[in-house]
C-alpha positions as CSV (number, residue, x, y, z in Angstrom):
1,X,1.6,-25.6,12.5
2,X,4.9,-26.5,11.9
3,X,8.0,-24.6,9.7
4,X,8.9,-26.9,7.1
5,X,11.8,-24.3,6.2
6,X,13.2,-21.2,5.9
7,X,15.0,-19.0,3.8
8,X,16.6,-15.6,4.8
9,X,17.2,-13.2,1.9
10,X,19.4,-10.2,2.4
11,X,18.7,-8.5,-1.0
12,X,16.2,-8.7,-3.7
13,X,18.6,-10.6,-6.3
14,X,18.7,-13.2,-3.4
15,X,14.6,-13.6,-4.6
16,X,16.0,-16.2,-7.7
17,X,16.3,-18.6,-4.8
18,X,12.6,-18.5,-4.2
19,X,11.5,-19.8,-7.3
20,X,13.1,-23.1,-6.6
21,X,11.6,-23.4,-3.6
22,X,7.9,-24.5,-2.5
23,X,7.5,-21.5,-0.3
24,X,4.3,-19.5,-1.2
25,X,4.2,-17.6,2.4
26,X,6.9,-14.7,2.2
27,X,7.3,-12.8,5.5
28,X,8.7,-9.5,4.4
29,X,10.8,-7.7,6.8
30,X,12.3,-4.5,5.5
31,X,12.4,-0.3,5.0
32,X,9.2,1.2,2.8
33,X,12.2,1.9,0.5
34,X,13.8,-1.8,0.8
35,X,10.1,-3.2,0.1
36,X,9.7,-1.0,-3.1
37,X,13.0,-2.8,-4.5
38,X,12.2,-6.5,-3.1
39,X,8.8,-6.4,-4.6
40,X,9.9,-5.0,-7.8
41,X,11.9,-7.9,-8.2
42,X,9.6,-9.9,-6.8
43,X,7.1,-9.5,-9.5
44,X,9.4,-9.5,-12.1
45,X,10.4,-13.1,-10.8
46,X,6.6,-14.1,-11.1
47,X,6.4,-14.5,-6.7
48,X,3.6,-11.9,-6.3
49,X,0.5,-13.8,-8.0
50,X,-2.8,-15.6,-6.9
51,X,-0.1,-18.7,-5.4
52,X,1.8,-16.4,-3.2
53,X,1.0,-14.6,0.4
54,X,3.2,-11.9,1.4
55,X,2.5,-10.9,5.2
56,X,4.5,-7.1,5.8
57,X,5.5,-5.6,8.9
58,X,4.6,-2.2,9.8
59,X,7.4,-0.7,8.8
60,X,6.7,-1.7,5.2
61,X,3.0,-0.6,5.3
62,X,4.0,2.8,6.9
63,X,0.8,4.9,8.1
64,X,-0.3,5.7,5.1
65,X,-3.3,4.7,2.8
66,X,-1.4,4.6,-0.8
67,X,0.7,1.8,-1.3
68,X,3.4,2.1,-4.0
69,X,2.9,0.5,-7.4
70,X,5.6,-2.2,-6.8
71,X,3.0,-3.6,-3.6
72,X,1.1,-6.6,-5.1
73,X,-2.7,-5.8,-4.2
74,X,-4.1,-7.7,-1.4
75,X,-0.7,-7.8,0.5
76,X,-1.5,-8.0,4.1
């Protein structure tokens, strides 16, 4: 597999850029509370449907079973 590109985001109203890209795998790096935020605006943008993979680090996920609202389902 090779990285056609990359795109490092330090806030979610950096996520515009996104939408003019052809990226549909998002690695998300961030706080529980950071993720909340990113994925609001995420969704808002239209980056959290059926075309988009979002792979989270543990420290988004947490250790608990509920995931906030903002979480698209099926984020792994």
């Amino acid at each position: 597999m090779t990285v056609l590109s990359a795109l490092v985001l330090s806030n979610a109203s950096d996520l515009a850029q996104l939408t003019n890209t052809e990226a549909r795998i998002i690695l998300l790096y961030s706080t529980r509370d950071e993720a909340r935020e990113i994925l609001a605006e995420a969704t808002r943008l239209k980056l959290t449907g059926t075309n988009y993979l979002w792979l989270a680090t543990q420290s988004v996920i947490s250790n608990t079973m509920e995931a906030p609202k903002e979480f698209p389902i099926g984020m792994l």
